[in-house]
Each structure stands twice: as structure tokens, then as C-alpha cells.
PyMOL CGO cylinders between C-alpha atoms (Angstrom):
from pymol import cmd
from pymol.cgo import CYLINDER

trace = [
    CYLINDER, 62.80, 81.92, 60.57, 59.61, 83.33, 61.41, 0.3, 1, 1, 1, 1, 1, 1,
    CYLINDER, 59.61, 83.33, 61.41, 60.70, 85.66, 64.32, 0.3, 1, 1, 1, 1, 1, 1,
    CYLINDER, 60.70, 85.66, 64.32, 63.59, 86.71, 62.01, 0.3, 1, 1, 1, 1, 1, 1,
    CYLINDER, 63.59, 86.71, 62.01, 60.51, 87.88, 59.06, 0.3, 1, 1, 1, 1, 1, 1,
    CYLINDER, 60.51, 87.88, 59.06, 58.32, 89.50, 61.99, 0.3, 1, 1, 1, 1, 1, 1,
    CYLINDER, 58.32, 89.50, 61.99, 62.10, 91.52, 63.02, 0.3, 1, 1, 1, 1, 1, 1,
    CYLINDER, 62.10, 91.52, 63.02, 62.31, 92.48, 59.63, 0.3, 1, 1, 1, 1, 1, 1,
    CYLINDER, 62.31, 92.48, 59.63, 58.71, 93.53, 59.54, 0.3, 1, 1, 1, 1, 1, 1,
    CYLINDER, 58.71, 93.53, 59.54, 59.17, 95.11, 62.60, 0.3, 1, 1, 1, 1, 1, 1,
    CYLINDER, 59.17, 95.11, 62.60, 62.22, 97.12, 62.01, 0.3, 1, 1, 1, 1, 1, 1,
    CYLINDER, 62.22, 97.12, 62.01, 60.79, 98.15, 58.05, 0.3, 1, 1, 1, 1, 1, 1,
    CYLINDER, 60.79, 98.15, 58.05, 57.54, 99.97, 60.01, 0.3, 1, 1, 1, 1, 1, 1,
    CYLINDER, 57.54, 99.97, 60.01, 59.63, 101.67, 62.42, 0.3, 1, 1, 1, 1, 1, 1,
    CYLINDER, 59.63, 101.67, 62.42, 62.50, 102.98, 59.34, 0.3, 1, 1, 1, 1, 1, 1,
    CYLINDER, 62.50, 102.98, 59.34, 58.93, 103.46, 57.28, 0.3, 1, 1, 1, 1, 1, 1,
    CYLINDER, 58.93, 103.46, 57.28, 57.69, 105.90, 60.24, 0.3, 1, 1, 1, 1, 1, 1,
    CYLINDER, 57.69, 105.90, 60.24, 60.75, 107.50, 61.02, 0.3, 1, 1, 1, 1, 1, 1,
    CYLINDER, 60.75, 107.50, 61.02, 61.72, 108.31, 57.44, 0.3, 1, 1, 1, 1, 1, 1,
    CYLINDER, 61.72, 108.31, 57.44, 57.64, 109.84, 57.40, 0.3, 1, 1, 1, 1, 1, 1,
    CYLINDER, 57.64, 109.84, 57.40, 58.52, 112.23, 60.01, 0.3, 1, 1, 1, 1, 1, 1,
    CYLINDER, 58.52, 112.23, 60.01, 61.89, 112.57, 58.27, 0.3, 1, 1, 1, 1, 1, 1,
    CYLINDER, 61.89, 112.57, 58.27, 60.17, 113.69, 55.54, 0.3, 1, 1, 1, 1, 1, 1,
    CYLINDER, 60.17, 113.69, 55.54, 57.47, 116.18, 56.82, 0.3, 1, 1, 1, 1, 1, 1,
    CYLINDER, 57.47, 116.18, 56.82, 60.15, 117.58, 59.04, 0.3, 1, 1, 1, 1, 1, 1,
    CYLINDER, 60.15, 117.58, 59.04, 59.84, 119.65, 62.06, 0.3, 1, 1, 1, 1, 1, 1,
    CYLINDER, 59.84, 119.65, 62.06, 57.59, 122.50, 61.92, 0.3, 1, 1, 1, 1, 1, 1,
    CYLINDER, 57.59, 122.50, 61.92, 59.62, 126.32, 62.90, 0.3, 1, 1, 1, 1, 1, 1,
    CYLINDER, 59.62, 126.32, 62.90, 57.27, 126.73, 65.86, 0.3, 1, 1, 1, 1, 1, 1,
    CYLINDER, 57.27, 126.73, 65.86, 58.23, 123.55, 67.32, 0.3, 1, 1, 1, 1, 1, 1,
    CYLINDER, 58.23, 123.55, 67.32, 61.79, 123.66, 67.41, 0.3, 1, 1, 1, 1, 1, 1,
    CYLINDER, 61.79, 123.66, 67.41, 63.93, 125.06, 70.16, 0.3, 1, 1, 1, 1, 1, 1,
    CYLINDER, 63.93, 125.06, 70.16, 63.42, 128.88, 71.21, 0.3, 1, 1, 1, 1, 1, 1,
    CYLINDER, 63.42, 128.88, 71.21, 66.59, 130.85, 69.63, 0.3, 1, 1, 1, 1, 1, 1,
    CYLINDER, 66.59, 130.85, 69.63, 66.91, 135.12, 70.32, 0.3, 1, 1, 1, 1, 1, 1,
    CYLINDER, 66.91, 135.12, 70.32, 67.48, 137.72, 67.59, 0.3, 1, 1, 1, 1, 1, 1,
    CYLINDER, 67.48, 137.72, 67.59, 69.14, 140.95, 67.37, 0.3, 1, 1, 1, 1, 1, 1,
    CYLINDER, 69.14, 140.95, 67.37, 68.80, 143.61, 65.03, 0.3, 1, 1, 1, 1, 1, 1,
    CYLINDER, 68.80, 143.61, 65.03, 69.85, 147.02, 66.15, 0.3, 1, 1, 1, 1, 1, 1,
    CYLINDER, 69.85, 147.02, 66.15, 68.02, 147.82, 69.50, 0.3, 1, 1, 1, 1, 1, 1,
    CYLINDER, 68.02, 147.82, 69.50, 65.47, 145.23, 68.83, 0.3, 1, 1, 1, 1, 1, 1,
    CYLINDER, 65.47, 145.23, 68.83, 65.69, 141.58, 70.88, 0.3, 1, 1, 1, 1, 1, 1,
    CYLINDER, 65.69, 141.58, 70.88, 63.15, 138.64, 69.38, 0.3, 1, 1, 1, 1, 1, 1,
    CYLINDER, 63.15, 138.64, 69.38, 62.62, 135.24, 70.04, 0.3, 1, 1, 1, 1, 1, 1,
    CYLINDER, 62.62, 135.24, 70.04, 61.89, 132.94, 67.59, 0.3, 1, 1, 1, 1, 1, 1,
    CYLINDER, 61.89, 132.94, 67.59, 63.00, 129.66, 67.16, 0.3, 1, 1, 1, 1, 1, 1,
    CYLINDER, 63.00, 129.66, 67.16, 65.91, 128.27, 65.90, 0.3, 1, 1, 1, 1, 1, 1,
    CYLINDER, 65.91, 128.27, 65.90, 64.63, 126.97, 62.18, 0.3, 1, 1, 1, 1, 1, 1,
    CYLINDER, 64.63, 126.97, 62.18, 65.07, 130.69, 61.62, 0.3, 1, 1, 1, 1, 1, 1,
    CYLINDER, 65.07, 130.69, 61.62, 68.28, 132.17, 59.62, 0.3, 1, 1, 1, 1, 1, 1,
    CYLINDER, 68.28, 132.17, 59.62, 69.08, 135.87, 58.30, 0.3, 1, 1, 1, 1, 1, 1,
    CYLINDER, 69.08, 135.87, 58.30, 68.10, 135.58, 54.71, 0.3, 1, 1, 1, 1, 1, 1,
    CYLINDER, 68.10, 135.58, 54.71, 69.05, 139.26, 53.97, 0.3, 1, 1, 1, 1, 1, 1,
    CYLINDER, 69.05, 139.26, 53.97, 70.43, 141.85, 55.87, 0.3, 1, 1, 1, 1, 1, 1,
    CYLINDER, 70.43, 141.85, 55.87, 70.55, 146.19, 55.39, 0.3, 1, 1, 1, 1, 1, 1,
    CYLINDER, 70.55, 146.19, 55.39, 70.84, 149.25, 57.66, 0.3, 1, 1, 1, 1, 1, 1,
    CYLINDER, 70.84, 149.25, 57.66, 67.51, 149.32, 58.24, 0.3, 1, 1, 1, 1, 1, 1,
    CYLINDER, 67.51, 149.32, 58.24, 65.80, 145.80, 57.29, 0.3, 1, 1, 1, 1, 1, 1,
    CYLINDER, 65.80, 145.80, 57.29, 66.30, 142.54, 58.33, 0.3, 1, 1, 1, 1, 1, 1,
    CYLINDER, 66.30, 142.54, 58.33, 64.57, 138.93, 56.95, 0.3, 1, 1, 1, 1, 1, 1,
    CYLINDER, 64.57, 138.93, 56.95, 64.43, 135.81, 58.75, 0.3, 1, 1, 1, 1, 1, 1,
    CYLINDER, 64.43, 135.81, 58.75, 63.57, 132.59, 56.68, 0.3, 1, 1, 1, 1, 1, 1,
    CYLINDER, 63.57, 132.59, 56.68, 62.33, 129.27, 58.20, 0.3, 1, 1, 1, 1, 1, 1,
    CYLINDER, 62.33, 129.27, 58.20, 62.73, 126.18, 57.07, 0.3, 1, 1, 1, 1, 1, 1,
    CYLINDER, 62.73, 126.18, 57.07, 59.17, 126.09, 56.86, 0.3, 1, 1, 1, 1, 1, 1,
    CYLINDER, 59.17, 126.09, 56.86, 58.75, 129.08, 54.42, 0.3, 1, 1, 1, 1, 1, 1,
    CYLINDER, 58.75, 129.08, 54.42, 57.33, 131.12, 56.72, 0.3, 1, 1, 1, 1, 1, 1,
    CYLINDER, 57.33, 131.12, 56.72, 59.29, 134.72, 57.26, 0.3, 1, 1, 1, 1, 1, 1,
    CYLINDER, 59.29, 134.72, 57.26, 59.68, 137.55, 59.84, 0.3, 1, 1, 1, 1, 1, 1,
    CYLINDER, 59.68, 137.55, 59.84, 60.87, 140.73, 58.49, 0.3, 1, 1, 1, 1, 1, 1,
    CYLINDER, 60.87, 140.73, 58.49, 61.85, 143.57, 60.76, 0.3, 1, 1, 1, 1, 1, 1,
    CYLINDER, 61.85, 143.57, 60.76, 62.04, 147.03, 59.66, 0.3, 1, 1, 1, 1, 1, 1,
    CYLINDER, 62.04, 147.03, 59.66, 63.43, 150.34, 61.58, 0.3, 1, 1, 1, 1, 1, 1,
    CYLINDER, 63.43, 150.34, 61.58, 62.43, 153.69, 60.59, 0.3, 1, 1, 1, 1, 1, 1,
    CYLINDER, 62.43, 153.69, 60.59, 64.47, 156.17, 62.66, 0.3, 1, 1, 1, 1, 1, 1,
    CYLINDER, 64.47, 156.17, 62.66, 63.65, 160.12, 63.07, 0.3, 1, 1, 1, 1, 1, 1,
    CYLINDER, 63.65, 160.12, 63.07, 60.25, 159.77, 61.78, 0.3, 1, 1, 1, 1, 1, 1,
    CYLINDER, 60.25, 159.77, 61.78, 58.38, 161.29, 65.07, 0.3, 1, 1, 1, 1, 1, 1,
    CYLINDER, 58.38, 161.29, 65.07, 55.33, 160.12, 66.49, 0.3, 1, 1, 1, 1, 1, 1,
    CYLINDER, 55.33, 160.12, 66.49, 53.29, 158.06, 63.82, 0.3, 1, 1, 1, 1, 1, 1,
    CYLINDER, 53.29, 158.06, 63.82, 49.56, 158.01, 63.38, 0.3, 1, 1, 1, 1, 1, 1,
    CYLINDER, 49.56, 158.01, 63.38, 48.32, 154.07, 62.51, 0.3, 1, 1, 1, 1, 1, 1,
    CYLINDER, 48.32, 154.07, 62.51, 45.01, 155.16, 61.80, 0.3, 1, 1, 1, 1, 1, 1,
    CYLINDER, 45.01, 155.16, 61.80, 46.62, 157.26, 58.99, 0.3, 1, 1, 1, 1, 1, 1,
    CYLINDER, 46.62, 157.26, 58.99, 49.19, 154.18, 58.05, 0.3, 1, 1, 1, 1, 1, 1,
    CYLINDER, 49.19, 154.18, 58.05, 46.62, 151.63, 57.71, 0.3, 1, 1, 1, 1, 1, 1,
    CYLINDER, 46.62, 151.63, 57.71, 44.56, 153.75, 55.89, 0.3, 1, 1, 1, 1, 1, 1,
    CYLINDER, 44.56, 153.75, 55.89, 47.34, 154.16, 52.99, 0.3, 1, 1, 1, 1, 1, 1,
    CYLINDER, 47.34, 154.16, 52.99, 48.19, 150.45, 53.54, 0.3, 1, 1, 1, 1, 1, 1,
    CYLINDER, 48.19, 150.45, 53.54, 44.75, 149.84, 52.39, 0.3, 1, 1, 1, 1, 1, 1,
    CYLINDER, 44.75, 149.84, 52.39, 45.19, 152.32, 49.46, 0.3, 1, 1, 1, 1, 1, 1,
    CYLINDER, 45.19, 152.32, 49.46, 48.26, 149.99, 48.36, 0.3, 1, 1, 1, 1, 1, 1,
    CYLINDER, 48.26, 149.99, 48.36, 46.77, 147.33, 45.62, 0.3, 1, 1, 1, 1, 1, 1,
    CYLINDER, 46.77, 147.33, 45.62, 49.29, 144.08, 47.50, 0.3, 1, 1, 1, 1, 1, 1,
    CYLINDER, 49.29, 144.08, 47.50, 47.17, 145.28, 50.20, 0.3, 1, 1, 1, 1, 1, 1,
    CYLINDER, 47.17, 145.28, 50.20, 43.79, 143.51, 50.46, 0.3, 1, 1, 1, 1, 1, 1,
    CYLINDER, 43.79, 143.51, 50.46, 41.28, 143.47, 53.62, 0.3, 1, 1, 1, 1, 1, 1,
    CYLINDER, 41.28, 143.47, 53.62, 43.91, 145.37, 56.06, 0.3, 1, 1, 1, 1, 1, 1,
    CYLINDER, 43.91, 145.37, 56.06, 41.95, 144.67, 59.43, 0.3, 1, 1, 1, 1, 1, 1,
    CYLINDER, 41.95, 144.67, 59.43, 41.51, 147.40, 62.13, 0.3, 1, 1, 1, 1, 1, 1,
    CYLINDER, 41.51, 147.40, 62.13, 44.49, 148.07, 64.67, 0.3, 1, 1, 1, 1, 1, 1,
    CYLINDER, 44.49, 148.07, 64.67, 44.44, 145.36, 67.20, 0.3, 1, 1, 1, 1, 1, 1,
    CYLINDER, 44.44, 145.36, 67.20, 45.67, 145.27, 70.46, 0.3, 1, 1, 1, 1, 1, 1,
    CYLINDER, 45.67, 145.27, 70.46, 46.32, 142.37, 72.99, 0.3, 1, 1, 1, 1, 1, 1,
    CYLINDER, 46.32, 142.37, 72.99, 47.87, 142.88, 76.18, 0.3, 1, 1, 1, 1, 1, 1,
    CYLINDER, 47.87, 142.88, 76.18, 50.21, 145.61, 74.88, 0.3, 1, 1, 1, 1, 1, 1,
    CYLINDER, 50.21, 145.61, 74.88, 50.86, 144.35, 71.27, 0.3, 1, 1, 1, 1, 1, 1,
    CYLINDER, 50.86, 144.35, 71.27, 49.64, 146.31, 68.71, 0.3, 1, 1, 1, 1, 1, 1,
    CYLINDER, 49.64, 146.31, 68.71, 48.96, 145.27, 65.53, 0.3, 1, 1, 1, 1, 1, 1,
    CYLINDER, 48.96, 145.27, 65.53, 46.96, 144.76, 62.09, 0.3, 1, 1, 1, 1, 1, 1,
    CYLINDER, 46.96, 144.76, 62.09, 47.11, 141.96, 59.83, 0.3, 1, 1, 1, 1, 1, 1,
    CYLINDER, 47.11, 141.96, 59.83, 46.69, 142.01, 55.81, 0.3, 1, 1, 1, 1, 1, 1,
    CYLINDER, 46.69, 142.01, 55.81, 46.18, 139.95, 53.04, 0.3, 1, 1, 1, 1, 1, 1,
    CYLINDER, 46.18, 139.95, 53.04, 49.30, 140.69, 50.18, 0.3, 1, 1, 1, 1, 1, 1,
    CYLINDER, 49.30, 140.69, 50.18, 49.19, 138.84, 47.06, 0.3, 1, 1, 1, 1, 1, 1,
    CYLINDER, 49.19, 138.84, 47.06, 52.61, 138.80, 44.95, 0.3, 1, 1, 1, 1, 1, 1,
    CYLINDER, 52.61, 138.80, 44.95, 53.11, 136.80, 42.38, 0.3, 1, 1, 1, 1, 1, 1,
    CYLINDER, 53.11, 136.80, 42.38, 50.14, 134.79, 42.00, 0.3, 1, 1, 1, 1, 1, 1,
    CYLINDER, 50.14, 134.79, 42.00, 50.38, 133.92, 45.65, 0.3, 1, 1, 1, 1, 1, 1,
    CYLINDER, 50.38, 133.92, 45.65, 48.26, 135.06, 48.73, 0.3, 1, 1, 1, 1, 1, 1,
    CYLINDER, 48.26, 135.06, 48.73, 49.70, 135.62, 51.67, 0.3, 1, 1, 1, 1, 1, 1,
    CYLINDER, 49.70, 135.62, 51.67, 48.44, 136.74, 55.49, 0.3, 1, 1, 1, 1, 1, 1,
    CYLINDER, 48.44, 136.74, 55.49, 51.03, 139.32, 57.29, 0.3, 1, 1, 1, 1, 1, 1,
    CYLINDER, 51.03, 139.32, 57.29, 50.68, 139.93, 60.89, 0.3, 1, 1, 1, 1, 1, 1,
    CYLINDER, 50.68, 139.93, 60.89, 52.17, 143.24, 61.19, 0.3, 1, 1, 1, 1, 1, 1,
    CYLINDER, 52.17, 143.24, 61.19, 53.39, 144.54, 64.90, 0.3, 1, 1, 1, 1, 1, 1,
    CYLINDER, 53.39, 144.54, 64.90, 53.87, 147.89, 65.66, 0.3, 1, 1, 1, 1, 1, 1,
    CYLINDER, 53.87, 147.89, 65.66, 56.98, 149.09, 68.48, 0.3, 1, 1, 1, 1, 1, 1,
    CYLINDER, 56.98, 149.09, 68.48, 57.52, 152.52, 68.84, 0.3, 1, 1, 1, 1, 1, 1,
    CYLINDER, 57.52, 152.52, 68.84, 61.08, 153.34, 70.90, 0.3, 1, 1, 1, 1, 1, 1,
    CYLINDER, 61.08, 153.34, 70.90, 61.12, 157.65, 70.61, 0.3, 1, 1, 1, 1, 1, 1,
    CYLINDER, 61.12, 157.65, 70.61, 61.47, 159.13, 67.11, 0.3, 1, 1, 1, 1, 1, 1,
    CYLINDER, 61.47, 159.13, 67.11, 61.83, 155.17, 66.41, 0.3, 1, 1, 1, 1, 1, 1,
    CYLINDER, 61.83, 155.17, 66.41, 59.53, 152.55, 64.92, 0.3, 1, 1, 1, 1, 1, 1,
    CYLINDER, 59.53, 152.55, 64.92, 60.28, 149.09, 64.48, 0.3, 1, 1, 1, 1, 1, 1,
    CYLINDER, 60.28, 149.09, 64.48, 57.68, 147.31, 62.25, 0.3, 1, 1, 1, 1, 1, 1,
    CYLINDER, 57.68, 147.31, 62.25, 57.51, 143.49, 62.14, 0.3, 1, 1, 1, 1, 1, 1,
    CYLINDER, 57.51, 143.49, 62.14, 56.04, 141.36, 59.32, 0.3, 1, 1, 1, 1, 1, 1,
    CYLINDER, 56.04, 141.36, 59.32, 55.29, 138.16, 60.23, 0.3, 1, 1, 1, 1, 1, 1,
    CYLINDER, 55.29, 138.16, 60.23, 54.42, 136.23, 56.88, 0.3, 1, 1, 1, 1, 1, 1,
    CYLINDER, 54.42, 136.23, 56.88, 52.80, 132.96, 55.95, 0.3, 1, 1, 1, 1, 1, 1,
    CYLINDER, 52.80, 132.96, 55.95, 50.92, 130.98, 53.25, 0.3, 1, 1, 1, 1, 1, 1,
    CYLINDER, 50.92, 130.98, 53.25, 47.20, 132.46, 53.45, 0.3, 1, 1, 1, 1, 1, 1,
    CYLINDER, 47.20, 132.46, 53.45, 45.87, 128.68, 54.24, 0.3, 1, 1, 1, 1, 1, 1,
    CYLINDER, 45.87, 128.68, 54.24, 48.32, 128.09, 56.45, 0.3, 1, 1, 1, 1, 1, 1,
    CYLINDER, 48.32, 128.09, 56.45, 47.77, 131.80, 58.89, 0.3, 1, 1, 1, 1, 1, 1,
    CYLINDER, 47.77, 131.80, 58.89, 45.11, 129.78, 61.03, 0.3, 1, 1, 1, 1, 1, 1,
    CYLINDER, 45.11, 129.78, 61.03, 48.33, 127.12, 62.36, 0.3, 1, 1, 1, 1, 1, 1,
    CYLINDER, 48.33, 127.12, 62.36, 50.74, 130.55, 62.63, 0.3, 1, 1, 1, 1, 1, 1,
    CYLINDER, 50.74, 130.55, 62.63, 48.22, 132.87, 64.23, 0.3, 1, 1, 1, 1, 1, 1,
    CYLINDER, 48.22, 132.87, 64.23, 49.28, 132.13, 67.84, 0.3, 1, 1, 1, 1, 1, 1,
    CYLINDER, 49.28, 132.13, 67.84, 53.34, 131.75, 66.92, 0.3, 1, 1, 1, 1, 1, 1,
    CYLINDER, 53.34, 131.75, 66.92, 53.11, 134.88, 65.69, 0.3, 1, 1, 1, 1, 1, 1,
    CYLINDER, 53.11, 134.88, 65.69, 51.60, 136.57, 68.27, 0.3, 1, 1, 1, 1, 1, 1,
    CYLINDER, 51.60, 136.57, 68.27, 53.87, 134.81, 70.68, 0.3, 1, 1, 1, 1, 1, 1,
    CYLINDER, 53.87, 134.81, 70.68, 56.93, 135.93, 68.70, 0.3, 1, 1, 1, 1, 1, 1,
    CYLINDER, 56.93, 135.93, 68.70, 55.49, 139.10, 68.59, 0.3, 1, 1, 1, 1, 1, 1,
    CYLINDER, 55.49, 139.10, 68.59, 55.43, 139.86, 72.09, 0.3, 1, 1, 1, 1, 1, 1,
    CYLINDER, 55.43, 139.86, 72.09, 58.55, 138.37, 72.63, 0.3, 1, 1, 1, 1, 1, 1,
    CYLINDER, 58.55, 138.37, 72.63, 60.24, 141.21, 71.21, 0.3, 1, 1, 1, 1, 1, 1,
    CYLINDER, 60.24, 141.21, 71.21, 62.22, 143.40, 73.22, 0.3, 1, 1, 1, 1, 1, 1,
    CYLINDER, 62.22, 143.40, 73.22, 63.78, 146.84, 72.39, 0.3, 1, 1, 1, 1, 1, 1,
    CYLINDER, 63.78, 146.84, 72.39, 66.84, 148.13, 74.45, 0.3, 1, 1, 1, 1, 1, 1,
]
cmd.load_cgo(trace, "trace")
């Protein structure tokens, strides 16, 4: 009788544990790698990614963590000056502390605090020019939670790929 209770004990901490994890859930970075395509433009990300919406010229991925990439193409628009774009991002009022254009290794990129809704969020925003082409990516999270993203993002970020 007793080794039958300390089974039962045994087998309620491990359901109790599992059904924890259950619970929380996998986080989108930590699921398996899964590639994108959205007109000449190749990403990986991971698989706890779906199209949310699609257009011509936008597309938005959702996690199953709430945290979203949206890719944007603007075609014919010639060479583009970020100086000047960041400065009229910063002119925006969703647009709070825009940070200088970074660059690591070949990413460029700036990253912005947007509040909507009563909610503040951190975008990292990459920059991928392909001739009269740009592709901008938003990579959005939860402002509290950009510290845990940071390096995902980047990592996504230069993952990308353009025919």
C-alpha cells in the first residue's frame, strides 16, 4: 500500500510538472527553425510563426508568443536616405526614442519605442535595399519583454535573404 501512495505521489509531480510546462508553453525562439517567403525576400524564423495577413506589398507573421515580424516592400522608390527616414520616424507621435542607425556585421537597423493603444512596444526595424527596392522588417515585441527578443531578432534579421 505504501509503494502504491509514493507511485501515486510520484506520477501526480511528474503530470503536475508536465502540465506547468504545458501551460507556459514553448517560447517562438525555441522552437524549430522554419523559412519564409514573401516576394524576393527569404527569412528564417521559427516555426511558431503563421501569416496573419497578407497584401501586395505587406506581409505579418504572428507567434504564438505574441510577438510579430512584419515585412514591407516598397518598389521604385530609388536610393533612400535613413538619416532622412529616421528623422521623420521621429517626427511621427507612435514614434518615441527612435535610436541612431545601427549596424552589425552588415545589418542595418534602428529600433523604436511605438505605443498604440495604451500599450508600449520596442520594434527592431531592419533595413534591405535590393535596387530601386527596399524591404523593411519590423520585428515587434512587448516593451518588457525586448531585452529576451533582442538577440532573436537580430538573428532573424540577418537570416534574411533576398533573391
Amino acid at each position: 500500500m505504501t509503494k502504491f501512495i509514493v507511485l501515486i505521489l510520484i506520477a501526480t509531480c511528474i503530470f503536475t510538472l508536465s502540465s506547468c510546462s504545458l501551460l507556459e508553453g514553448e517560447k517562438d525562439y525555441e522552437a524549430e527553425e522554419k523559412v519564409f517567403e514573401f516576394h524576393d525576400l527569404k527569412i528564417t524564423l521559427t516555426e511558431s510563426f503563421e501569416v496573419d495577413e497578407e497584401g501586395d506589398d505587406t506581409v505579418w507573421y504572428e507567434s504564438s508568443d505574441e510577438t510579430s515580424v512584419s515585412i514591407d516592400l516598397y518598389s521604385d522608390i530609388g536610393e533612400v536616405d535613413l538619416d532622412l527616414f529616421v528623422e521623420e520616424l521621429r517626427k511621427e507621435s507612435a514614434y518615441k526614442k527612435v535610436s541612431n542607425i545601427k549596424n552589425d556585421n552588415g545589418l542595418t537597423y534602428i529600433e523604436c519605442e511605438v505605443e498604440s493603444l495604451g500599450f508600449e512596444f520596442l520594434y527592431l526595424i531592419a533595413f534591405y535595399g535590393d535596387g530601386d527596392d527596399m524591404y523593411m522588417v519590423f520585428f515587434m515585441c512587448d516593451i518588457e519583454d525586448y531585452d529576451t527578443y533582442e538577440e532573436h531578432f537580430i538573428k532573424w534579421a540577418k537570416s534574411v535573404e533576398i533573391k
